[in-house]
N, C-alpha and C positions, 0 to 999 in steps of 0.2 A: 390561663395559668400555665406557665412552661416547667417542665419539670428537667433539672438538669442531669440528674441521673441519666434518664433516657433519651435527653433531647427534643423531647415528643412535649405536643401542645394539649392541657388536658382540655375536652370539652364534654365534659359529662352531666348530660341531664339526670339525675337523679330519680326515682320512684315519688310518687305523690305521699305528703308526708302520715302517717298513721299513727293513728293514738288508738287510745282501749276502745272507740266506738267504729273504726273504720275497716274491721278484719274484712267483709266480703268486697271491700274498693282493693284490699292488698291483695284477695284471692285472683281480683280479677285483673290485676298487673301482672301477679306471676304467670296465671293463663295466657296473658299475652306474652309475655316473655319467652314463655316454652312453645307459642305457637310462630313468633319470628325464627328462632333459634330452629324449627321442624323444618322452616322453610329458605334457610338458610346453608346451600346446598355447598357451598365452600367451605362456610365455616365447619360442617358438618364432616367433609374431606379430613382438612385439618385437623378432627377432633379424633377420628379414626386413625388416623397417622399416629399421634400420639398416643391414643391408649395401645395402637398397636406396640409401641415401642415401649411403651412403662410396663405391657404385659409380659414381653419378651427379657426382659430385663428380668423382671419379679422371678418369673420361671423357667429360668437358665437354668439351675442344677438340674430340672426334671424336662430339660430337650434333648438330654443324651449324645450335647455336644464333647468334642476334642479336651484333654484337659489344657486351658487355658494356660498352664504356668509351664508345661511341657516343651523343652527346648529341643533342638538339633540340628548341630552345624549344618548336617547333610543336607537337612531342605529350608536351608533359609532361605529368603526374598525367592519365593517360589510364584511363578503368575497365579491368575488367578485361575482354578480349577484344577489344578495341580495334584491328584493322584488323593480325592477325596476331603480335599482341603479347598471349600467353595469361595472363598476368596485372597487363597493363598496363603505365605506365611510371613510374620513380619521377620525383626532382623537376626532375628535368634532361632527363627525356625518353627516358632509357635501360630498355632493355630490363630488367623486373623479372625474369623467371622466369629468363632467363639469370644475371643478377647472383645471382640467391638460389642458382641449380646454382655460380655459381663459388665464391661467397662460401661453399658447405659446402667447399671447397677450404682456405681459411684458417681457418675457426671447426674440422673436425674436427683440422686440424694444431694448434692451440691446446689441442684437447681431448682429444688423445690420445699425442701424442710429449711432452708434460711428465709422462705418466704415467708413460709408458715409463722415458723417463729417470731420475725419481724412486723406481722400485720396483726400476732395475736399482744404483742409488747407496744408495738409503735400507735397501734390502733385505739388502746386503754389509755397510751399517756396522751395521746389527740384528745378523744374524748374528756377526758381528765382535765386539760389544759384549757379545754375550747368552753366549757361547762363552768367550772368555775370560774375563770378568768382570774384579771388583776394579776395579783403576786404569782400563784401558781402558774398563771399560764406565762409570763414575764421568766421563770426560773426554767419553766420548759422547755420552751421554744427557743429561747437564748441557747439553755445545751446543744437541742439540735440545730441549731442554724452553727454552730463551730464545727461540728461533724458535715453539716451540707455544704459549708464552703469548699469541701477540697474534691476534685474530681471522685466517682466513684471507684474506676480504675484504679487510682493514685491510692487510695485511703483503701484500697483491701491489700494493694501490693506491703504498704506500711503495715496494716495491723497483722498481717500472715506473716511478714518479716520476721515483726517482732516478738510474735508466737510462735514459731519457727510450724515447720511443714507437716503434714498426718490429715487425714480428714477434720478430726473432733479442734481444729485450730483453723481449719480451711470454712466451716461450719459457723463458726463463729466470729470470725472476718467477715461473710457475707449477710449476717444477719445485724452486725454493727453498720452494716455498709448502706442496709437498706431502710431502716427502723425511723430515720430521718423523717422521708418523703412522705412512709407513709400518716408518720406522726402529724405530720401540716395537712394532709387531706383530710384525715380524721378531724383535726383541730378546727377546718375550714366548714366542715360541712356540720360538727356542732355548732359549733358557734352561728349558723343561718338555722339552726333547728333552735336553740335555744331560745330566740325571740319571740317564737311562734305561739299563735295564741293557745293554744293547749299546754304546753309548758306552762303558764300562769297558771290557770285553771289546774293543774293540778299542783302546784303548786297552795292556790287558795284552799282545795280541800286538805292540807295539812301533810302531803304526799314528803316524804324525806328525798334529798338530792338525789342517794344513791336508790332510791326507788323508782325516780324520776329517769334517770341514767338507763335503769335498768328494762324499766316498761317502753319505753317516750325515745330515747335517745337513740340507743343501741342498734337496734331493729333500721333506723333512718339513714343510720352512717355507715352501717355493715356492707349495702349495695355498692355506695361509690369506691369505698377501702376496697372489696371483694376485687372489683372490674380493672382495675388499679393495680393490684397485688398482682391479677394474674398476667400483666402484662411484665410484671418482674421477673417473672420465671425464665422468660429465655433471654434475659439479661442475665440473670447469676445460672443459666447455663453455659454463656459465652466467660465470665467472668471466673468461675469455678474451673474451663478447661483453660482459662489462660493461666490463673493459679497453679496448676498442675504444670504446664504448660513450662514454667519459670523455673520449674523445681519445688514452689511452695504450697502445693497442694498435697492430693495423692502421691504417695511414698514407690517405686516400683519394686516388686514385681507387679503390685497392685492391679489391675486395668483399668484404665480412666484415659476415652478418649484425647483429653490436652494431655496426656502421658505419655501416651502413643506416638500422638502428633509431632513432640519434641525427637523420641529416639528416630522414631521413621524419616527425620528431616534429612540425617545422613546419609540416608537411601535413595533420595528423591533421582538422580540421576542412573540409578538401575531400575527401579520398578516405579516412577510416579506416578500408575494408577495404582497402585496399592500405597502410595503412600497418603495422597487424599484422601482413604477413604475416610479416617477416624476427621479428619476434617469435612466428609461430607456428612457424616452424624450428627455433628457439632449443628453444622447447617439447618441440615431438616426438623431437628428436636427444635432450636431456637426458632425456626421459620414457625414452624406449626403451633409454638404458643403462640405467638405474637400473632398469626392471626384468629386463632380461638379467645384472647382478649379483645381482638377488633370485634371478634362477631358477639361477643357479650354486650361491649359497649354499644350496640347499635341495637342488642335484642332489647336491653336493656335503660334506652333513652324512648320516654313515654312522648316525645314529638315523634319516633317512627313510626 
């Protein structure tokens, strides 16, 4: 299955499937799952990369950086180490290294609460659709397949447009953007649990859908949505600094590395290593989900 958001081809083995009698076969998936993942010395990098950065982010007021919104002609486009300013200043004189710790403040909120949002909405109406079938799933899937037809790019620059620019509009373009994709894996992977012989059987003991959904279902389809979702994250982190990027994200003074990236673009011919840098943020954050999603999906496929 190709997914056109990402371009990327899904091939995700799933966890062996679990009903009310199979808790020590799930304990002994997840055990292995945490024992690839231990030994998974990349992905491991990766995963330290990022929480270094979501940490640095979270507690920026309490590093006793530069105040970020501080101007001065005097030291603008200063190099880098420039008189206690450790990666100089951007074009206004402001402290860089503090704006790029606050600016992961708004670019990982762009990049990661529209996921959330999307896999906890996209993920119910999957299930929903995949589970009952017929009409509902025919009303469903029909909506999302008019949202998937249009590039993801294309269809966040539209719906930001036309909610004009702020976070809480940049938030909600990328959670429209992503709700799609995840809705058909959802939908895909009930509908292969739905057949299965334990769904009857509880069924036959007189178990209600939404009981069924709840014990049976849920638990089955959360794995491949989970592995799936997190490979979104440093897609609406690229997408969120390109929003900003446009004008239609982040507001400035704000910091938000696609923020940066725009004003700095005027500078590229006096300081272009300072003007990369909010572009090498961009980089490393996106790099490093994307392969903290590779090293799930591999911790996570019961042929490894």
């Amino acid at each position: 299955m190709t997914d056109i958001t990402t371009g990327n081809t899904i091939t995700f083995q799933g966890p062996p499937a679990v009903s009310g009698g199979a808790e020590a076969r799930s304990r002994g998936y997840w055990a292995g799952v945490a024992r690839r993942l231990r030994h998974d010395r990349f992905t491991l990098f990766f995963l330290a990369l990022a929480l270094l950065i979501i940490l640095g982010a979270l507690i920026a007021p309490w590093l006793g950086l530069p105040d970020p919104f501080q101007t001065s002609m005097a030291r603008r486009l200063k190099p880098i180490g420039f008189k206690g300013h450790l990666l100089g200043t951007d074009e206004l004189g402001r402290d860089l290294f503090s704006r790029l710790v606050y600016g992961g403040r708004t670019s990982l909120l762009l990049g990661i609460v529209p996921v959330v949002l999307a896999t906890l909405i996209g993920g119910l109406l999957g299930v929903v659709a995949g589970f009952f079938g017929r009409g509902v799933n025919m009303l469903i899937m029909r909506v999302m397949d008019v949202f998937y037809a249009f590039p993801s790019v294309l269809l966040a620059v539209a719906i930001s447009g036309t909610l004009g620019g702020g976070i809480l509009n940049g938030l909600i373009a990328l959670t429209l953007v992503f709700i799609p994709s995840l809705c058909r894996i959802a939908e895909s992977a009930t509908v292969q649990i739905r057949a299965l012989d334990y769904i009857e059987a509880a069924r036959a003991t007189g178990a209600s859908n939404w009981s069924i959904i709840r014990t049976h279902v849920i638990g089955n389809v959360l794995t491949p949505v989970v592995v799936y979702a997190s490979s979104l994250i440093s897609v609406a982190v690229l997408l969120g600094a390109g929003l900003s990027f446009l004008g239609l994200g982040v507001e400035p003074p704000t910091p938000d590395w696609g923020q940066m990236l725009s004003s700095l673009r005027q500078s590229i011919y006096v300081q272009p290593l300072i003007c990369a840098l909010p572009g090498l943020a961009i980089f490393l954050t996106s790099l490093s989900f994307n392969f903290i999603s590779d090293g799930l999906r591999r911790a996570m496929d019961v042929k490894a």
